[in-house]
N, C-alpha and C positions, 0 to 999 in steps of 0.2 A: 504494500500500500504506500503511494507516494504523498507524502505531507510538506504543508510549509509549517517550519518550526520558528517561532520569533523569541525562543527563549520559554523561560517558566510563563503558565497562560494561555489564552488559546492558540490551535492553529486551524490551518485549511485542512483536511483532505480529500482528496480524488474520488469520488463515487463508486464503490464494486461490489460487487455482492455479499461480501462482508457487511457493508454500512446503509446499502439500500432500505432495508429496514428502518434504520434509525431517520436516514434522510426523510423518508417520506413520513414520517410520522408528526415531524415538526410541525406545530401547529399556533399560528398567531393567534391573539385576543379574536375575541368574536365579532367585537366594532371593530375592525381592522382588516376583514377577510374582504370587504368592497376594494379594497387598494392592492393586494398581491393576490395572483394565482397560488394555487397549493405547488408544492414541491412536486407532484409526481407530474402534474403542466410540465415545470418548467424541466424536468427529465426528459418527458416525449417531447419536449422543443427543442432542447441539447441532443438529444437522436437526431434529428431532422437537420440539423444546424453544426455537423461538426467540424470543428477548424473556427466557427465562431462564439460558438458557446462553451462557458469554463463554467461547471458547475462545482462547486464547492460545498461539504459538508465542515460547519464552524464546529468546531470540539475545544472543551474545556478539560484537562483532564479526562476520562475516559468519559463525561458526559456531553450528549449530542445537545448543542443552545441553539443552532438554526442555520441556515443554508444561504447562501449567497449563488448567483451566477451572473457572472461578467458575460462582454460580447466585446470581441475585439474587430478593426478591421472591418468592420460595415459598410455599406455602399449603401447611407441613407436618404437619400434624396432617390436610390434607383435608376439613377444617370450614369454615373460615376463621377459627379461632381463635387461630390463632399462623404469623407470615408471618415468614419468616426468610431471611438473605443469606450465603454463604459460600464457601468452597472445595472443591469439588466432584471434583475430580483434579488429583495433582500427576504427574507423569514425569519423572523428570531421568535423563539418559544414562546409563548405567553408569560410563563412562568419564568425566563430569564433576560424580559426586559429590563431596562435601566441599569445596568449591570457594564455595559462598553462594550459589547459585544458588535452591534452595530455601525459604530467608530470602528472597531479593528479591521470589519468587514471592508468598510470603506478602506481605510489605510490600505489593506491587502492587494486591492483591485487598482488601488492609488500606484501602489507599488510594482505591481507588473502592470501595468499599461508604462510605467516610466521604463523598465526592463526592454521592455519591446521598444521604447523611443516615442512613445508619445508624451505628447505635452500636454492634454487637458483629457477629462473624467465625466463623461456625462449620463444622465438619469432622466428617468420622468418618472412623475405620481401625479396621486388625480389629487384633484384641490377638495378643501372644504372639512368637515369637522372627523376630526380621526385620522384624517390622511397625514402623511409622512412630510408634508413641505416646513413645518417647524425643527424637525430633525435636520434636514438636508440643509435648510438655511441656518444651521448651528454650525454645519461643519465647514459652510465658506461654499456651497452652490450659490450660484443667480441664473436665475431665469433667465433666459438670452431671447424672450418672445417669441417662439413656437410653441405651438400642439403638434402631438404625434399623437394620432389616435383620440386626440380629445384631452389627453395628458399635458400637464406643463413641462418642458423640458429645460432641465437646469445643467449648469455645467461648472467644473471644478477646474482652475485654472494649476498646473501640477507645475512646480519649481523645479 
């Protein structure tokens, strides 16, 4: 099983039959299921999608806190005029929010898009009461004025 280790705390690991279980189990607050797909979406997305979809199981210790999947290298606009790398699904446990798990999520995805040589981080959530735009605007996203899908899309400028 291939993992990213950042030291004592959590890390990523790689999806395999070993942790399928745990991933898909991950289950966010129940006001909060309007703004991310379930894990096992974002699995049969990452089938469909590979080379652009990372999906990542967050572990703390031998416990599963939530699932992350980045997308690198996009052609979004469908032109090939604007190719873009980001964060694609967050899920953290219900039970181990506000904890940083979230944050490291980001950092992680921060960190290889820079690996890879990109220079910015981008996301979308849906707006309105429960959704995730107070988070994202904690960690240094802004809006750059698109909808994808109805979504706001924010972006993280990466040093």
């Amino acid at each position: 099983m291939t993992t990213t280790t950042t030291g004592p705390g959590p890390r990523l690991e790689e999806i395999t039959p070993a942790n399928f279980e745990a991933a898909t189990g991950i289950r966010v607050r129940p006001d909060q299921e309007f703004a991310v797909s379930p894990v096992v979406k974002s699995l049969a997305e990452a089938y469909v999608h590979p080379g652009t979809a990372w999906p990542r199981l967050i572990v703390d210790e031998d416990r599963p806190v939530g699932f992350l999947m980045a997308f690198f290298d996009i052609d979004w606009n469908l032109d090939g005029t604007v190719v873009r790398s980001g964060l694609w699904r967050l899920n953290i446990a219900a039970d181990q929010q506000g904890r940083g798990y979230g944050r490291f999520a980001v950092e992680s995805v921060a960190a290889e898009i820079r690996r890879r040589g990109g220079k910015e981080l981008y996301v979308t959530w849906h707006e309105g009461p429960g959704g995730p735009a107070g988070f994202y605007a904690g960690l240094g996203f802004r809006p750059n004025g698109e909808l994808s899908e109805g979504e706001t899309v924010g972006v993280l400028e990466l040093p």
